[in-house]
C-alpha positions, 0 to 999 in steps of 0.5 A: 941478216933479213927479215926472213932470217930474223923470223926463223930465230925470232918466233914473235916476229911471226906475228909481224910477218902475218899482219903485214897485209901484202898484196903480192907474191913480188912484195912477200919477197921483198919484205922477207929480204927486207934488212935490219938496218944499221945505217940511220941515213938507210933507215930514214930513207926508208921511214921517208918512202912509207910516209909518202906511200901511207898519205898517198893511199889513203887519200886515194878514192879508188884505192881497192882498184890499186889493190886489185892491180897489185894482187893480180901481179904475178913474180915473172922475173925468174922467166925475165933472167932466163929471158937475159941469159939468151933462153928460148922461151916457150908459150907458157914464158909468153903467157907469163910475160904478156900477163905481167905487162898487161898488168903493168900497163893497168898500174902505169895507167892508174899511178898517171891518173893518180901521181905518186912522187915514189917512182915512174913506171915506163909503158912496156906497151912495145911488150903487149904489142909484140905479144899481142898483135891482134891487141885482143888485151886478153891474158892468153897466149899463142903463136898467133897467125899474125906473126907470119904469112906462110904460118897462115897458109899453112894452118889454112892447109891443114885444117883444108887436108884430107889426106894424113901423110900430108897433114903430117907434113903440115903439122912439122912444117907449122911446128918449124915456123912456130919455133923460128917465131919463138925465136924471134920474140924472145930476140925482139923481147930481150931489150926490154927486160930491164923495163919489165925489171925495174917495173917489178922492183918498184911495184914490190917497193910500192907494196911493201911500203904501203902494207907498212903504212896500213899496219902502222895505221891499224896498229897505231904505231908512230914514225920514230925519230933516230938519234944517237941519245938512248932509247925513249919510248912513251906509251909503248904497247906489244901488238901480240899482248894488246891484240890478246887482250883486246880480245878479252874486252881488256885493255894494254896500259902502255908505259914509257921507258927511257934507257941509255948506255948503262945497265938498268935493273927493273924490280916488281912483285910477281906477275907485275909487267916485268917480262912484258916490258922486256919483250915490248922493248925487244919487239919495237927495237926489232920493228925499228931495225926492220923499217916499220913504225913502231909501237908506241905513241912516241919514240926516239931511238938509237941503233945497235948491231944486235938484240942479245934476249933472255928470256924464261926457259932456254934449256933444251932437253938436246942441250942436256943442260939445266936451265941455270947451266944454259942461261949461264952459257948465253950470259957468257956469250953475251959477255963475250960480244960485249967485250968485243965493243960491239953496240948491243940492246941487252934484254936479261929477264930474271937473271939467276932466277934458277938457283938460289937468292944467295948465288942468284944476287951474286950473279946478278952483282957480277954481271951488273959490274960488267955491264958497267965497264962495257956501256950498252943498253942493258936492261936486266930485270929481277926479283932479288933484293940486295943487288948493290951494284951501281946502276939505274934502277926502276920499279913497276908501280904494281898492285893498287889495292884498295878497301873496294878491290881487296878480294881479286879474282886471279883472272883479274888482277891485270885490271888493278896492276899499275904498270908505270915505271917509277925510278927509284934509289934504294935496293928494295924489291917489292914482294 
């Protein structure tokens, strides 16, 4: 499972893919193959090259000329495999090759005057040298006269002919020898294919590592720390709702959260934050797994195999399904994986919230029990008061009203709702 897969099931991660300012064609490619993560020594690996890369760029004075470099790299590794497999390659491949090397060379210049600990990019100036033998450092190519004497001569008869049988000659003839030459560079260019690989991978690294780095600055997100004791986060924020906002001249109250391997209820009126916080939660998690920073002031966290999300209105009018009968199809799946002893971040907002409040506590009762035998980080939010079940229970703090706002525009009620999570003992849900 990679990032682009991820992206196709999760639509918000849209956002994600879009603001992550990559330069090249090589580093799209290598953030869409990016994995979800499941090792925490991988994960740290990971988290380890993006601090270097984030505080070397930005100590850079000359950062836009890296920019420009790392743009202008063009993905000529396809041509690089056909190079391997014993193709001959035409003068198009050339152009291609001899472009990406100059290229390459600029970026080893620059990395020289400007030491990056990540990696070390070999010189592929025997590369340009074999493509360019007049060393014009131009990004254009043809079979060059240089290659070969008689090639010269010949040129030199076709251009001095005035009879056409015999340019005709000249030109099958020229045609020959360009073709022994196109020979002869893809032998003499094939022992550097694995130079020219290795200073692909790691300009796609060098990429993505730095595009992490800025969307982590841009969005102020931290480094989190990987355990193995739940899922902590203070001042969490969801980048899609803050940017919304922010566009408003309004403002995202963060919020801190502490789950661990049982099931917690959250309770709050209407419109109180419920299903924002759920989404906050899965987002970071997802950003977490994925090798970014996350949202948040401060976070510790913990693996898991997978994120199960319920949310709103799954139904499908193709499903032919309700939407009390489709979610009761996604609780089941749920209960399945949980019961094959998987390590899951179960996310279930509104459980029940299609049917009645008689059968929807019920549900909520039964599902919370199982929940219970099965420990997982599961987080279900509700409306429904009478839920017995033992589990950790949160509330959002809600509405603040006092003699100064009573009369509240819709528009506006964000402005006075207060979205701390308060722990609380007692099974009252607030209206």
């Amino acid at each position: 499972m990679n990032f682009k897969n991820i992206t196709q099931k999760v639509p918000a991660l849209k956002f994600l893919l879009e603001n992550t300012p990559i330069l090249s064609n090589l580093g799209e490619k290598e953030l869409h193959s990016s994995p979800f993560y499941l090792k925490a020594n991988l994960l740290n690996t990971e988290f380890d090259y993006i601090t270097t890369a984030q505080n070397w760029y930005f100590s850079l004075e000359n950062s836009n000329t890296l920019d420009t470099l790392i743009h202008s790299l063009e993905d000529f590794s396809g041509t690089l495999k056909r190079l391997k497999n014993g193709e001959i390659l035409d003068d198009l491949d050339y152009f291609e090759i001899k472009k990406g090397a100059l290229t390459l060379q600029a970026i080893k210049t620059f990395l020289d005057q400007n030491p990056c600990t990540l990696f070390t990019l070999e010189s592929v100036q025997p590369v340009i040298h074999i493509l360019d033998p007049e060393n014009t450092q131009l990004p254009h190519f043809y079979i060059y006269s240089t290659y070969d004497d008689s090639l010269r001569d010949k040129r030199k008869l076709y251009d001095q002919a005035q009879d056409q049988t015999i340019k005709d000659q000249l030109f099958l003839d020229i045609s020959q020898i360009e073709d022994q030459i196109r020979k002869r560079l893809s032998i003499s260019l094939r022992q550097y294919t694995p130079i020219l690989e290795s200073n692909l991978n790691h300009i796609a690294h060098l990429d993505v590592w730095i595009a992490k780095g800025k969307l982590a600055k841009a969005w102020n997100c931290c480094r989190p720390i990987i355990n193995n004791n739940g899922l902590k986060y203070n001042g969490l924020f969801h980048p899609i709702v803050k940017n919304r906002l922010a566009k408003e001249n309004k403002e995202f109250q963060p919020v801190d959260i502490n789950l661990q391997h049982q099931p917690t209820l959250i309770t709050g009126a209407n419109m109180s934050g419920k299903t924002i916080l759920l989404k906050s939660v899965a987002f970071a998690q997802w950003m977490f797994q994925l090798g970014f920073f996350v949202p948040a002031e401060e976070a510790e966290l913990e693996l898991v195999e997978e994120i199960l999300f319920s949310v709103g209105d799954q139904s499908s009018e193709m499903s032919g399904l309700s939407s009390f009968a489709f979610e009761i199809l996604f609780i089941n799946e749920i209960i399945k994986e949980v019961k094959k002893g998987r390590k899951l971040l179960i996310l279930v907002d509104e459980l029940a919230r299609t049917t009645n409040p008689t059968e929807g506590t019920i549900f909520v009762n039964a599902f919370l029990e199982i929940m219970n035998q099965y420990p997982n980080f599961c987080l279900v939010t509700t409306h429904y008061s009478g839920v017995k079940t033992k589990c950790r229970r949160l509330r959002v703090k809600g509405l603040q009203i006092n003699e100064n706002n009573r009369n509240i525009e819709p528009k506006d009620l964000n402005q006075y709702m207060d979205y701390t999570l308060i722990e609380i003992f007692n099974e009252e849900v607030p209206q």
